[in-house]
N, C-alpha and C positions, 0 to 999 in steps of 0.2 A: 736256184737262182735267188728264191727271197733269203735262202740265209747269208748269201753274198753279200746282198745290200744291206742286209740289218746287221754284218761286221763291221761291211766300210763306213756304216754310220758310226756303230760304237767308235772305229778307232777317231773318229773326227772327235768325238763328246770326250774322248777320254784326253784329248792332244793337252800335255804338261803347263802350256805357257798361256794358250787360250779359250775361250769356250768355244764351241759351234756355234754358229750363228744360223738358223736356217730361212732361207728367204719365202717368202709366203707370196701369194697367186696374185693376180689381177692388177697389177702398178701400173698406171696411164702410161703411154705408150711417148704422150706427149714432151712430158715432162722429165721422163728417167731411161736412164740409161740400160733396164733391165724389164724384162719382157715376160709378163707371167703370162703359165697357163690355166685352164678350167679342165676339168674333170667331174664327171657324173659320178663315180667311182670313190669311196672313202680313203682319203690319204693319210699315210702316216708322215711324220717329218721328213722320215729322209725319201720319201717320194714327193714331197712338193716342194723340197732343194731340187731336185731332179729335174724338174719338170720348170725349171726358171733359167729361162736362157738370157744371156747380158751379151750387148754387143763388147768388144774389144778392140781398142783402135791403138794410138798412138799412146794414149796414158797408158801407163803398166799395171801390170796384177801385180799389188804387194801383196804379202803376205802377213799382214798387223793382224787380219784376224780369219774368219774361216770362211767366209763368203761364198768365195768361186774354189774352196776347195769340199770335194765330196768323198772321197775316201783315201787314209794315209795308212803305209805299213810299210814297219822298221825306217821311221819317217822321226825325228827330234828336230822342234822349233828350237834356234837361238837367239837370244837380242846382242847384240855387237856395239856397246858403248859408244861413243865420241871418244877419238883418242886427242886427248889436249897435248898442247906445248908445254913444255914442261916452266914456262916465265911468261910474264902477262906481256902483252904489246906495247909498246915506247909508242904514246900518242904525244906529240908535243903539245906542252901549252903554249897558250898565245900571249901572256904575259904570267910574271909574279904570281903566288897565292892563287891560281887557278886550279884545282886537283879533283881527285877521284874523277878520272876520264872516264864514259862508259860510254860504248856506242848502242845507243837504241835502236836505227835500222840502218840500213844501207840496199840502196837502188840504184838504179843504170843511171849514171849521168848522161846529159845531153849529147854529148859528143858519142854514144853508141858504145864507148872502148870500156871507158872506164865507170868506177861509181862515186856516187857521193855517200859519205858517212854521215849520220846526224849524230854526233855526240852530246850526252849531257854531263855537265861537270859540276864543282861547287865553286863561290867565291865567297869570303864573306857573309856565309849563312844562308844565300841566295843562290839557286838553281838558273842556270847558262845554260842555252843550247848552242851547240859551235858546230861548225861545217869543214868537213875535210873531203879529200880528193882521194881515191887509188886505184892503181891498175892490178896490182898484187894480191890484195886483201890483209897485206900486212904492215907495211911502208903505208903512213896515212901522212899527206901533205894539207898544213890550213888552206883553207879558200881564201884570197885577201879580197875582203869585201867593204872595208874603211866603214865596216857599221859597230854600233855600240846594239847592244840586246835592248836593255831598258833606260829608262829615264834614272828609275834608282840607281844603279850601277853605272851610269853615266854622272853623274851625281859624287859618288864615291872615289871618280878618279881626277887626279889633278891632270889639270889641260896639258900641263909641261910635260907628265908623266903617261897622256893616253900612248897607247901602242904606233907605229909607223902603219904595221898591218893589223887586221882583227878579223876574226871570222865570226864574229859575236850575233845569230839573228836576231832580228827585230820583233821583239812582240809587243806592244805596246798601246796603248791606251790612243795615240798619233795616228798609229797604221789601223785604227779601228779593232784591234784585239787587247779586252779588255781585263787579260790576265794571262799572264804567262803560264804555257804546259809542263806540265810536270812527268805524267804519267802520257804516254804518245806511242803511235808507228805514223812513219813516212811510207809512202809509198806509190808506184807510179800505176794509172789505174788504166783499165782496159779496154773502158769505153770509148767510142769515138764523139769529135765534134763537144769535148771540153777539156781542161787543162792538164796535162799529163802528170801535174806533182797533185797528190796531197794526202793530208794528214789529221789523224786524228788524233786530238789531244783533251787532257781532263788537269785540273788543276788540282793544287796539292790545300789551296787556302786563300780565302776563306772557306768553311761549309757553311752550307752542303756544297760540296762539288757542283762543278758543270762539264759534260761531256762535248763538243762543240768540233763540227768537220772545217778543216781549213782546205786551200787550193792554192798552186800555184803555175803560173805559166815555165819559171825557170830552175824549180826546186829552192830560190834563195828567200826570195821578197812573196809575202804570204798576205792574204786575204779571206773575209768568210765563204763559204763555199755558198751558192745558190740552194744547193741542196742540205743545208744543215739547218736542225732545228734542234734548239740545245736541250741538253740532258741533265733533269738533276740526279746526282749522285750522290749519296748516302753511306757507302762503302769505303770503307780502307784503299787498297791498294788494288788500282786497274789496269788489264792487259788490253788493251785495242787492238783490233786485227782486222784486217781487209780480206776477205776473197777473194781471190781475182778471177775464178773460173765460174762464179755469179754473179761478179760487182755486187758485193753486201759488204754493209758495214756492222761489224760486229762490236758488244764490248762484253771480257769474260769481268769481272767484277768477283772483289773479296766478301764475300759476308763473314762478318765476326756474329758467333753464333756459340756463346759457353755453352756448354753441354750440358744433359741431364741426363745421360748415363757415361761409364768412363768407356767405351769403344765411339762417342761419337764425337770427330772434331771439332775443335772452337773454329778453325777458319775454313771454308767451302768457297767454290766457283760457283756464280749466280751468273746467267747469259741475258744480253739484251740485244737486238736488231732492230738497224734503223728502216721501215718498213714505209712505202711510198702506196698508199691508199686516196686515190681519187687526186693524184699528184699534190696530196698532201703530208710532210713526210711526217712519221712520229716513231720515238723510240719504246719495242712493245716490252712489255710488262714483265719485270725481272723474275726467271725462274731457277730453280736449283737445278746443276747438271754435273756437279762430282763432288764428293765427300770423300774423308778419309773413313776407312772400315777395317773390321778386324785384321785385314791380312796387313795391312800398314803398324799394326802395334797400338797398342791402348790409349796410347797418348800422344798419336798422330794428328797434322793438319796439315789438309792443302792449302799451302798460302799464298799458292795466285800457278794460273796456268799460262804460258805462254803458247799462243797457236799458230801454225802457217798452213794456207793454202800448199798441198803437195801431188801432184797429179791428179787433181779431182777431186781429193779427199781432204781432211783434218787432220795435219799430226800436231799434237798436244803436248808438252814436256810441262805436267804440273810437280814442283817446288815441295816437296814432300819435308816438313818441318818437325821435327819429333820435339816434343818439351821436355822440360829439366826431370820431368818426373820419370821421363822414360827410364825402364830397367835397365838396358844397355848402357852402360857409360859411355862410351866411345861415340853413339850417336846422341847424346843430352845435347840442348842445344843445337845441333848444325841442321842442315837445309842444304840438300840434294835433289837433283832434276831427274825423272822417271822417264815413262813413254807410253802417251794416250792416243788412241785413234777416235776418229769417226768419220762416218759418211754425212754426216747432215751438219755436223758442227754442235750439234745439243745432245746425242745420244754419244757416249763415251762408252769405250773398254779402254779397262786399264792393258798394257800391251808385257806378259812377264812380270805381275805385279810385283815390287817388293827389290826388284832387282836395280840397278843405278843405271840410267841410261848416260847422265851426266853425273859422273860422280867427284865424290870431295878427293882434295889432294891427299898426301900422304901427312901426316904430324908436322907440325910445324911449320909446312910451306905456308906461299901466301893465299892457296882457296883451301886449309884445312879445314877453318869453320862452317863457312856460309860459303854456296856457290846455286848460281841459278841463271838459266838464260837470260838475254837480255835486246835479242835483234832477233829477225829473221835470217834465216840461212840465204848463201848465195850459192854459185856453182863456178868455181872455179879449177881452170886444169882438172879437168873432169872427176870433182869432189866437190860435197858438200862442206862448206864453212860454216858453223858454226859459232856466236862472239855471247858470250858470259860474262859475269860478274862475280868476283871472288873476294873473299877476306878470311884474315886467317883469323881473326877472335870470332866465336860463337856469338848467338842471339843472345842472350843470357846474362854475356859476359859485359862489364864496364868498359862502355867509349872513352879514349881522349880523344883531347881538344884536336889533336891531328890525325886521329884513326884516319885508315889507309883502308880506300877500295879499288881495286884494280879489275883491268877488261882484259880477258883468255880466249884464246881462239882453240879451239879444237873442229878437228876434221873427220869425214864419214864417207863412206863409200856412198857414189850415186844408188839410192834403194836399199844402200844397206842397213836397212831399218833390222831388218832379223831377216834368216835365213830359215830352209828349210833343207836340213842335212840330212844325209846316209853314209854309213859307213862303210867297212869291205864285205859285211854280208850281202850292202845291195839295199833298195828298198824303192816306192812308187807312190806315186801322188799324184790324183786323179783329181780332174777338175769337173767343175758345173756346164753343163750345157753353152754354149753361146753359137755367137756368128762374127768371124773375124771382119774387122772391117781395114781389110789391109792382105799382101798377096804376100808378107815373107814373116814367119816368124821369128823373134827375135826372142834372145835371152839375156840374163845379166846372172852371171855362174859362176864358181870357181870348182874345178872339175882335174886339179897340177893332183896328180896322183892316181886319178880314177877316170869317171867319165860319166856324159848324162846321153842319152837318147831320149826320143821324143815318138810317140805313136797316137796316129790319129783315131776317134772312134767315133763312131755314127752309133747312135742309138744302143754304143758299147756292143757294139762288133766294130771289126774293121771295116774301112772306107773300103767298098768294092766302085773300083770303076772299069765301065761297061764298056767305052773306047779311048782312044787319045786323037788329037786333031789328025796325024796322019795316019789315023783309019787302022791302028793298030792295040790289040784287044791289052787290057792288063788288068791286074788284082790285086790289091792289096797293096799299093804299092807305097801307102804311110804305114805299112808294118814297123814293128820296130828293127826286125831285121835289117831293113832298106834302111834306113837312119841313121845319115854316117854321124860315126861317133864326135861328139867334143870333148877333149881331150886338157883344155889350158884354162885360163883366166881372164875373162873378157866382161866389160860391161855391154856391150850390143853383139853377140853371137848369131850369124843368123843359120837357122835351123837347115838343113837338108836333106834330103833324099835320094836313093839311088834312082837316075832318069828321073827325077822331076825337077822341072826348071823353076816353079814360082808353088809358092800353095794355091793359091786361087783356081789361076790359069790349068791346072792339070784336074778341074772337077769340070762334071757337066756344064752347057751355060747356065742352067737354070735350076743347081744344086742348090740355090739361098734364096730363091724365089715364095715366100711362106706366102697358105692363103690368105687373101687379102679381108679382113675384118667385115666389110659387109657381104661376104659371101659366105660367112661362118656365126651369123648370128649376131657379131659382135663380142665371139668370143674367140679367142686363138686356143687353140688346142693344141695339143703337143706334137711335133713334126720332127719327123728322123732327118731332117736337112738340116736341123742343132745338130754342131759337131762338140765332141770332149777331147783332152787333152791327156796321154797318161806319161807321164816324167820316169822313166826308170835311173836313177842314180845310182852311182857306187864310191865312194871315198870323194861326193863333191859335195857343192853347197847349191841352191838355187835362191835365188835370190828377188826374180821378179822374169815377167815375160810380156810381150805385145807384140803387135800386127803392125806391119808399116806398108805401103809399096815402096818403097824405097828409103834408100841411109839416110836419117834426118839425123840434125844436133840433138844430144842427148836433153837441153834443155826443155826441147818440146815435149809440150804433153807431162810436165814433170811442174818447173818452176817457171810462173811467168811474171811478170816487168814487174 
């Protein structure tokens, strides 16, 4: 049995795309999602992955890294790009000389259906933020809001010649904002009992920067938020981000950092959070948390990461920038988006290094040079949207007077971050310990060719149950033989069994019952009532799984407001 476990470890350590991750013992019970246990007994890693049981609910198990998987065989990770539209989005402007449209975020509008866009444009030298409407996520309609943005660019237009309609925001020195955003996310937050909009924004100029939270009751007309205490900033180019499955305000920040050897990049992510201590708030102490490293190429830099809250976790798309000096000609110059995970928001794996999660156009188009995120994702017709920023001259290369930047949408499957494939030999992927907290399981697969079953294990044997409510004896009966097959292409599959009606409902009542903490010392110890999951595939894909009692919106537990 122990050469078992010290293979399904290897194959974990050895999996192509990512490292192992292995969770380690005793994590407050209060505060996380995952339940370690203690042992008297010396462990090696892959028995104290083992011995870590996580609840599972409505959020899904991705698969960005190896977490809640414990042993893989005849098992290859893939990452699955953003497939873009092949022509950038027709945003209209709202008058003349308005351009380089880019939408920075987009959230539920009021009315529940549809969203609002915050676009930032150029006029004149001077950065606009403009407001649009959509139900689609392509078709973007202005707001007519009869406002001018600032004083300057009210200034700049003749009265005869101001627009009929304008969706121009206010930021201004009048409405108490004392410099207009540059660098920003919108967003609608989760809290109860204050304003459903707001926004975080950092200016472009003067420096040093200031970082500073805004609110607003209607997404349009903006105020300082109670809870902002401003931030200086020192740094280049900043990504702001919200959680919203911890209400935290984030900001990832560029450091420009010339190197002093040639594998270490000039530009890095440095992280800051706005932390409420003695409900006094302040923003804590900027730390490093990605770099460019050898496997990026010698004369790599990250130059700025964008992040979103994504079922509980961080997916990261940092901006992978190669210089003039790089060997490859083809990448000299351009700026390509990857794919980073995390669980905490400051600890990152790169996800597939190397590989383009958002990548550049073909020669010549309009994102051949430079492309890089630009919004957060929505979920639309059950797909992730994603909205970029593209041009086709390199970093490198000389601007005119009318360089042209354009906003791209490209789409993704719900979770289709990477997969975890088999092909016609077949192959299995075993997971970590947990406790569903939900009675059906559910998958997100593509199995048009083959097929995936699912078998339950207890303490890796099979689930033996001893009776069923109508006093009728059975065994095994989450074998994988009982496990009718899935056969098609679904984002929420849900799992079955032969004669079992729900997962839950068909165990003891008091199969999830673990000792309770003061009767164990204060330690939990390891309990065969953690169940594991083993996935046998053949010519399919898996893509992610979770617990539900019943069909929810795929939204849930994924993306929130």
């Amino acid at each position: 049995m122990r050469k078992l476990w010290t293979w399904a470890w290897v194959l974990v350590l050895f999996n192509p795309c990512a490292k192992a991750v292995a969770q380690t013992a005793g994590i407050d019970e209060k505060t996380s999602n995952v339940l370690g246990f203690e042992s008297d007994f010396p462990q090696e890693p892959w028995d104290i992955k083992r011995q870590t049981a996580h609840f599972i609910g409505q959020e899904p198990v991705l698969f960005l890294d190896d977490a809640f998987i414990l042993g893989l065989h005849n098992i290859q990770r893939s990452l699955h790009p953003l497939v873009k539209e092949s022509q950038p989005l027709d945003i209209p402007a709202p008058f003349e000389g308005v351009r380089n449209l880019i939408i920075k975020s987009i959230v539920p509008a009021p009315d529940g259906e549809s969203f609002y866009a915050y676009v930032s444009a150029q006029y004149n030298g001077k950065v606009l933020f403009l407001l649009y409407q959509t139900n689609d996520g392509v078709q973007f309609q202005p707001v007519s809001l009869n406002l001018l943005s600032t004083e300057q660019i009210r200034s700049e237009l003749e009265v005869k010649n101001e627009p009929v309609f304008n969706n121009l925001l206010i930021f201004d020195q009048e409405h108490g904002l004392t410099f207009p955003p540059y660098f920003c996310t919108f967003y609608r937050v989760t809290r109860e009992n204050s304003p459903p909009y707001e926004a975080i924004v950092i200016n472009k100029s003067p420096r040093p920067r200031m970082a500073k939270i805004l609110q607003s009751e209607d997404g349009i007309r903006w105020e300082d938020s109670p809870i902002n205490v401003r931030h200086e900033v020192t740094f280049e180019s900043n990504a702001p981000a919200y959680d919203p499955f911890r209400d935290r305000h984030l900001l990832y920040l560029r450091l420009w950092d010339p190197p002093k050897k040639p594998v270490t990049g000039w530009r890095k992510v440095i992280f800051s959070e706005l932390l409420q201590e003695q409900d006094t708030p302040r923003w804590s102490d900027e730390e490093l948390i990605l770099e460019a490293d050898e496997a990026d190429g010698p004369v790599a830099d990250i130059y700025y990461m964008q992040v979103t809250g994504y079922a509980g976790q961080y997916i990261g798309i940092p901006a992978v920038y190669h210089r003039a000096a790089c060997p490859d000609p083809a990448l000299q110059g351009t700026i390509h988006g990857q794919l980073a995970f995390s669980r905490d928001g400051k600890t990152w794996e790169r996800v597939c290094q190397g590989e383009p999660f958002l990548p550049l156009g073909a020669p010549g188009t309009w994102d051949s040079g430079l492309i890089g995120p630009s919004g957060n994702p929505i979920m639309l017709q059950n797909q992730l949207y994603y909205y970029y920023w593209g041009r086709v001259t390199k970093h490198d290369e000389p601007l005119l007077s009318d360089y042209r930047v354009d906003c791209g949408l490209a789409r993704l499957r719900v979770d289709g971050f990477v997969s975890l494939d088999a092909g016609p030999e077949g192959g299995t992927v075993l997971t970590v310990p947990f406790w569903p907290k939900g009675k059906h399981l559910t998958i997100n697969a593509d199995a048009r060719g083959g097929e995936i079953r699912v078998e339950v294990l207890q303490d890796y044997t099979y689930v033996e149950l001893k009776e069923f409510e109508k006093g009728t004896a059975g065994k095994g009966l989450f074998r994988v033989e009982n496990c009718l097959p899935f056969r098609g292409d679904a984002l929420n599959h849900r799992v079955e069994w032969v004669n079992g009606e729900n997962f839950v409902d068909s165990f003891p009542p008091d199969w999830n019952n673990p000792e309770p903490l003061e009767k164990s010392g204060g330690k939990r110890h390891f309990t065969k009532r953690a169940i594991a999951l083993k996935f046998y595939l053949k010519n399919a894909r898996l893509y992610s799984f979770w617990f539900a009692d019943k069909d929810a919106p795929l939204e849930q537990g994924r993306l929130r407001p």
